[in-house]
C-alpha positions in Angstrom: 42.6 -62.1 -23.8 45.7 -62.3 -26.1 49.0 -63.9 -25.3 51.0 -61.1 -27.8 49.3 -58.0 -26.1 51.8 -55.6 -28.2 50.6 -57.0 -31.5 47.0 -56.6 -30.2 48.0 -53.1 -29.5 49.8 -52.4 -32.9 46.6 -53.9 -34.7 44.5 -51.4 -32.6 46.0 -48.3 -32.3 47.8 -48.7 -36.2 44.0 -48.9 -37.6 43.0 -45.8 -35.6 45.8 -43.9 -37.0 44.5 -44.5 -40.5 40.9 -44.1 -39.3 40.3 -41.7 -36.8 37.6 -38.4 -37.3 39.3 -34.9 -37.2 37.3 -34.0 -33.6 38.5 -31.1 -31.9 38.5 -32.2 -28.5 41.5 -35.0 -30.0 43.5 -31.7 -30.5 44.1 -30.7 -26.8 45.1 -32.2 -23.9 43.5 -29.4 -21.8 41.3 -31.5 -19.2 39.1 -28.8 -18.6 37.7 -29.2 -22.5 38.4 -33.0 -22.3 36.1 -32.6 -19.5 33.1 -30.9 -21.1 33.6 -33.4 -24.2 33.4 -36.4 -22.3 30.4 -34.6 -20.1 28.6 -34.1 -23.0 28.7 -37.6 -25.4 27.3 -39.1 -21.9 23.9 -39.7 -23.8 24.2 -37.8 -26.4 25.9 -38.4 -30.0 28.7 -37.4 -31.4 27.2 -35.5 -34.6 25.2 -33.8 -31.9 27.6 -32.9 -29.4 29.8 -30.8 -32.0 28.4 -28.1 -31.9 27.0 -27.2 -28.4 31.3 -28.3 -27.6 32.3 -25.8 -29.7 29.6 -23.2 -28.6 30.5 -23.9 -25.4 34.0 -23.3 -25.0 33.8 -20.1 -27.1 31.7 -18.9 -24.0 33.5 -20.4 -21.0 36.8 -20.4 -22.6 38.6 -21.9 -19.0 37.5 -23.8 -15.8 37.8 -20.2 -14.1 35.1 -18.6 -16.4 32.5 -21.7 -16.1 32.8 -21.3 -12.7 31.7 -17.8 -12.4 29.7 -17.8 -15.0 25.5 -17.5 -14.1 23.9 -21.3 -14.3 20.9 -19.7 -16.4 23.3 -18.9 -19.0 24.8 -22.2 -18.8 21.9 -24.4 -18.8 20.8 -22.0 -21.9 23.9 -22.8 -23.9 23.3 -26.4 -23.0 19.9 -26.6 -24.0 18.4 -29.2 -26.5 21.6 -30.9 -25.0 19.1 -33.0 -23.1 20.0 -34.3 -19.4 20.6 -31.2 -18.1 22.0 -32.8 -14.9 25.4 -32.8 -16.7 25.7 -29.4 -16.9 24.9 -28.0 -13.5 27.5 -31.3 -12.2 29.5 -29.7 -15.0 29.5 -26.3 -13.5 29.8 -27.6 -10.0 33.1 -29.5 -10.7 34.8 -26.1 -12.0 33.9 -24.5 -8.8 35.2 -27.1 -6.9 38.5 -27.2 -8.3 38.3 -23.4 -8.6 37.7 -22.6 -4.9 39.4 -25.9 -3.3 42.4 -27.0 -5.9 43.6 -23.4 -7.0 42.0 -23.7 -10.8 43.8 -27.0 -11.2 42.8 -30.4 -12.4 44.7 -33.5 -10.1 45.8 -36.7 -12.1 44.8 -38.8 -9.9 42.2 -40.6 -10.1 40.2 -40.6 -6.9 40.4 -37.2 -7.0 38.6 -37.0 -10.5 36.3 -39.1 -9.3 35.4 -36.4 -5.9 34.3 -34.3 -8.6 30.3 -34.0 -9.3 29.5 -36.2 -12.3 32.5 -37.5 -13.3 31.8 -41.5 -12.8 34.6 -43.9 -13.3 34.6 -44.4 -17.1 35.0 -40.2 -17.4 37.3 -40.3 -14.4 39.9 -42.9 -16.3 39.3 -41.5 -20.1 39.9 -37.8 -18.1 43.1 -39.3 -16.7 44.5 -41.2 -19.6 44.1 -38.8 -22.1 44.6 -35.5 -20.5 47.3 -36.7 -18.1 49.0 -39.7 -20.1 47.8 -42.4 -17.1 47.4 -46.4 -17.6 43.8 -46.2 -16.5 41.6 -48.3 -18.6 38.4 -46.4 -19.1 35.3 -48.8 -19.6 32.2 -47.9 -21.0 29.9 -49.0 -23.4 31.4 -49.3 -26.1 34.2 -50.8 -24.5 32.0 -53.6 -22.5 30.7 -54.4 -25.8 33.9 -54.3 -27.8 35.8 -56.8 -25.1 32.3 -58.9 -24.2 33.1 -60.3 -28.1 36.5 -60.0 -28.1 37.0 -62.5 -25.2 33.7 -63.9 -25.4 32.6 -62.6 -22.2 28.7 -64.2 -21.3 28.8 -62.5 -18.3 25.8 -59.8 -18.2 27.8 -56.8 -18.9 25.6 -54.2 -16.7 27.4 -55.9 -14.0 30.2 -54.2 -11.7 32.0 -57.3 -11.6 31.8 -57.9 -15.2 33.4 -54.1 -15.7 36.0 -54.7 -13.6 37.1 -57.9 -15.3 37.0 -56.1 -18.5 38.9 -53.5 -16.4 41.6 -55.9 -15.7 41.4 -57.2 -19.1 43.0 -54.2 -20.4 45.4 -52.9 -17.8 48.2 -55.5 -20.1 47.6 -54.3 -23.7 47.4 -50.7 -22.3 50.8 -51.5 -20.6 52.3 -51.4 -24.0 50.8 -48.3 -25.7 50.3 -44.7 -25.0 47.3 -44.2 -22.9 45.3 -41.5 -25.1 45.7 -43.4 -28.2 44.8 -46.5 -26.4 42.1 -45.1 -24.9 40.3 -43.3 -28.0 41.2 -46.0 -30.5 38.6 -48.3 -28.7 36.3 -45.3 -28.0 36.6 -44.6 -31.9 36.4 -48.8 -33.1 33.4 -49.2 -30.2 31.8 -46.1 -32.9 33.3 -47.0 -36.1 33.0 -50.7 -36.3 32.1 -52.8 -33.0 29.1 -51.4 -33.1 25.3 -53.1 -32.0 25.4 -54.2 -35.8 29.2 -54.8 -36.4 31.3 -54.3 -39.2 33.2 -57.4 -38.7 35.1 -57.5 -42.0 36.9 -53.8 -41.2 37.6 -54.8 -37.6 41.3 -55.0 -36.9 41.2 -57.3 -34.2 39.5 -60.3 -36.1 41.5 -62.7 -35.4 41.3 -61.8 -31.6 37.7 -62.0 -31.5 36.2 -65.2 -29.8 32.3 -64.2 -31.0 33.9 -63.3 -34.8 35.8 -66.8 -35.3 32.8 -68.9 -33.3 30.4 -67.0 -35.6 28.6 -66.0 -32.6 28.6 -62.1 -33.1 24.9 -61.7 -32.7 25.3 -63.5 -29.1 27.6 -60.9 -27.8 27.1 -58.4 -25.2 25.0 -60.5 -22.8 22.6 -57.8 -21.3 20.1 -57.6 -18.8 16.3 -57.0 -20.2 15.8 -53.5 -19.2 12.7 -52.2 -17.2 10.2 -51.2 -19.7 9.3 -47.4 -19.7 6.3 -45.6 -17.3 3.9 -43.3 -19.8 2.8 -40.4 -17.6 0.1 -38.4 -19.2 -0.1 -34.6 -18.4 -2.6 -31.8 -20.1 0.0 -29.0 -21.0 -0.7 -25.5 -21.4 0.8 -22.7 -23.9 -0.4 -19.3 -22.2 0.4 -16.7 -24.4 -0.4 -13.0 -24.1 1.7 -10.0 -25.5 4.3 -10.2 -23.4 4.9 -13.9 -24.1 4.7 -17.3 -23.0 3.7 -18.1 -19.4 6.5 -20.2 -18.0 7.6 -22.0 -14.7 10.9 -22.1 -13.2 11.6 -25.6 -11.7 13.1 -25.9 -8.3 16.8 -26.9 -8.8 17.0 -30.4 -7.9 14.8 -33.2 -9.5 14.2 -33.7 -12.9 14.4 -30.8 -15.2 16.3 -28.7 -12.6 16.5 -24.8 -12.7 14.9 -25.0 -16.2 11.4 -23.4 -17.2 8.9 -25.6 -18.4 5.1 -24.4 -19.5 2.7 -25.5 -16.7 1.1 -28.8 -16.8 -0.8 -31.0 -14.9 -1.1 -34.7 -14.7 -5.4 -34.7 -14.4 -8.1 -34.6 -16.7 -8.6 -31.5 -18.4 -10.8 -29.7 -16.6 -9.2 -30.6 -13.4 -5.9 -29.3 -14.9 -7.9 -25.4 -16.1 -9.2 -25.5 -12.9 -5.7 -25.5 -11.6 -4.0 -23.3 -13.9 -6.7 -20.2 -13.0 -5.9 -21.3 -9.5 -1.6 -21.3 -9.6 -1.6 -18.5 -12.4 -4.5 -16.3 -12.3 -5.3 -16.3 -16.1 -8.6 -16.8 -17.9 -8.9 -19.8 -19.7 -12.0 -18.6 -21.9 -10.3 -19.0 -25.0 -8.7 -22.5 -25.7 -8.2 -24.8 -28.7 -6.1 -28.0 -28.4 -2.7 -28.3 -30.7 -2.6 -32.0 -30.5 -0.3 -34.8 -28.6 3.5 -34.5 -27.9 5.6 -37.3 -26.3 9.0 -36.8 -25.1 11.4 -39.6 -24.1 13.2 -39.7 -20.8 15.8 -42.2 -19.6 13.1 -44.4 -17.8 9.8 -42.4 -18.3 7.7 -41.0 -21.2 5.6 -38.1 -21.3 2.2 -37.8 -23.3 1.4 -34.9 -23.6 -2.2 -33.4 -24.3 -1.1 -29.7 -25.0 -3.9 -26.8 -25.8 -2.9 -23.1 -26.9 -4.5 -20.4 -24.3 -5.0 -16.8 -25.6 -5.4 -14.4 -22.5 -5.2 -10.8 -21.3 -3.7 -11.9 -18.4 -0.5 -10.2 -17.5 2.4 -11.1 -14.8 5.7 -12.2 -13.8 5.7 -15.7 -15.6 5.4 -14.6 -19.0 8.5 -14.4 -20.9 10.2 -14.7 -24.5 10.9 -18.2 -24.7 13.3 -17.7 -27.1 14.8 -15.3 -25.0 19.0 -15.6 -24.6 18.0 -15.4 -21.0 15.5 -18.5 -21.0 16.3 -22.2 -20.7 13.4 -24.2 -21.5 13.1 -28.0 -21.1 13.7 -29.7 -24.3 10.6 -31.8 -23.8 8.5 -28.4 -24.1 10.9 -26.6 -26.4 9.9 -28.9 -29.3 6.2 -27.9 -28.4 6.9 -23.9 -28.4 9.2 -24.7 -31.9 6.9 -26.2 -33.8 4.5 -23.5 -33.0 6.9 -21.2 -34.1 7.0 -23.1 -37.5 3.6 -22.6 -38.4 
C-alpha cells in the first residue's frame, strides 16, 4: 500500500484530530456502550442513531440492566430504529456475558465474535477501541476507502477481497494507537471517501492509486445487487374505543416479537374474509386511506391499507402509542400519519 506506513499514519490520524465530530460514544471506552453504538450505525445513520444511543443508555445504563431488562421494553426503545434483529442479538449478548463471563467483556477476539450479532467488523472495532488491540476492523467504509487507495479491482463484497484489505492494514495500524486508527478511517470513510468523494480535503492524496490515475469514479468494484421483490398485502387499521387491533409476531423471522396491524397478501375481499375469520370483527364500515410502501433490505411492501371502524371488542386492541407497545416501523408510519390528520 505505502512504503512509509508511519507517514501514512501521521497523515491519517493528524487530519482526524483536527476533524473529528464531538460523538459521545468517542468519550468512553466502556465496551458495553461501544457495543450498542456500533450495534446501532449497522444500517442506520449516524444523525439517526444519536438519539435512540443516548435514550438508550439512560435506560439500560450497564450490560447487567439490558440483560434483565423485559425485551418489549427494549424493542420499544429501539423502535423506528429499523432492523429490529440488532436489538434482540443486542439483548442476547448481555445475557450471555452476564450469565456465562461474570458481567465482563473478553478482549479477545473470537470471543467477541461468540456473541449474537457481533460480526467481524463489530468484533475488531469492539476490540480496538474498547480494549486498545491491533485488529483492523473492515467495513464499508473501509473496503471503499482502501479499494481506491490501493486501487483494489477486486469485487469488494468478496471475503477474500476483505481479508486482503484486512492484511493491508495490520502495518500502518502497527504504528498508531488502535482507537484512533480505527475511527479516523471510520470518520474519513463518512467525512470525505465517501460514494461521491471529496478528493481535494482527503489527506491521503498522494497515497491514492484511483485519485492520481484520475480513476475515482471506477473505485469500489461491486457486484450488481439482486434487484428487490414487491410483495403486495391489503392492510387493515381496526379501531374501536379501546384502540387499534394489533398482532404480536412470533419471535423469530422478520419483524420479530413486534406488533404489526393485520394484513394479508390477497385481494381484498379475500383479505376481509380473513380478518372476520382470525379476529372476529365486523368489517361493515370501511374506507381505504391510500398506498404505503416500506423498504426492506431485500423486499418491499405495497401496501393497500383501509381504516375499519367496529364495535368489536377483545384482546388485540391496544394503544399503539402505548410505552408498552412496539410496533413495526413499516406500520408505525401508517398509524403516524393518521395521527397527523
Amino acid at each position: 500500500m505505502t512504503s512509509n506506513p508511519e507517514k501514512f499514519v501521521e497523515r491519517l490520524c493528524g487530519w482526524y484530530e483536527r476533524n473529528k465530530r464531538a460523538l459521545p460514544f468517542r468519550e468512553t471506552r466502556d465496551p458495553y456502550a461501544i457495543l450498542v453504538a456500533e450495534t446501532m450505525l449497522q444500517q442506520t445513520r449516524m444523525e439517526t442513531a444519536l438519539g435512540y444511543y443516548e435514550r438508550f443508555l439512560e435506560a439500560f445504563p450497564t450490560v447487567e440492566s439490558l440483560a434483565r431488562a423485559d425485551t418489549d421494553k427494549v424493542l420499544k426503545l429501539w423502535e423506528g430504529l429499523g432492523y429490529y434483529r440488532r436489538a434482540r442479538n443486542l439483548q442476547k449478548a448481555a445475557r450471555i456475558i452476564v450469565s456465562d463471563r461474570e458481567g465482563t467483556f473478553s478482549a479477545d477476539l473470537e470471543s467477541l465474535r461468540k456473541l449474537p450479532g457481533v460480526g467481524p467488523y463489530t468484533a475488531a472495532a469492539l476490540a480496538a477501541i474498547a480494549f486498545g488491540k491491533k485488529t483492523p476492523a473492515v467495513d464499508g467504509n473501509v473496503m471503499r476507502i482502501m479499494a481506491r487507495i490501493a486501487g483494489i479491482f477486486e469485487d469488494i463484497d468478496k471475503t477474500r477481497t476483505k481479508n486482503m484489505v484486512q492484511d493491508m492494514l495490520v502495518t500502518p495500524m502497527g504504528h498508531a494507537d488502535p482507537r484512533t486508527f480505527t475511527e479516523a478511517l471510520m470518520e474519513l470513510g463518512a467525512l470525505v471517501c465517501k460514494k461521491r468523494p471529496l478528493c481535494e480535503r482527503c489527506p491521503l492524496g498522494e497515497y491514492c492509486f484511483a485519485y492520481k490515475q484520475d480513476r475515482v469514479a471506477d473505485f469500489p468494484v461491486q457486484r450488481t445487487k439482486k434487484a428487490k421483490t414487491t410483495e403486495t398485502y391489503q392492510t387493515f387499521v381496526v379501531k374501536n374505543q379501546r384502540g387499534i387491533l394489533l398482532e404480536k409476531r412470533a419471535d423469530k423471522g422478520l419483524l420479530g416479537g413486534l406488533h404489526t396491524l393485520p394484513q394479508y397478501a390477497k385481494n381484498l375481499d379475500r383479505a376481509l374474509a380473513g380478518l372476520r375469520a382470525d379476529h372476529n370483527v365486523q368489517t361493515e364500515d370501511i374506507r381505504p386511506l391510500g398506498t404505503f410502501t416500506h423498504v426492506f433490505t431485500h423486499k418491499i411492501w405495497r401496501m393497500e391499507v383501509f381504516l375499519v371502524d367496529t364495535d368489536t371488542s377483545g384482546k388485540g386492541f391496544h394503544d399503539p402509542f402505548s410505552s408498552a407497545v412496539a410496533i413495526a416501523r413499516a406500520h408505525g408510519k401508517i398509524l403516524s400519519s393518521l395521527k397527523e390528520k
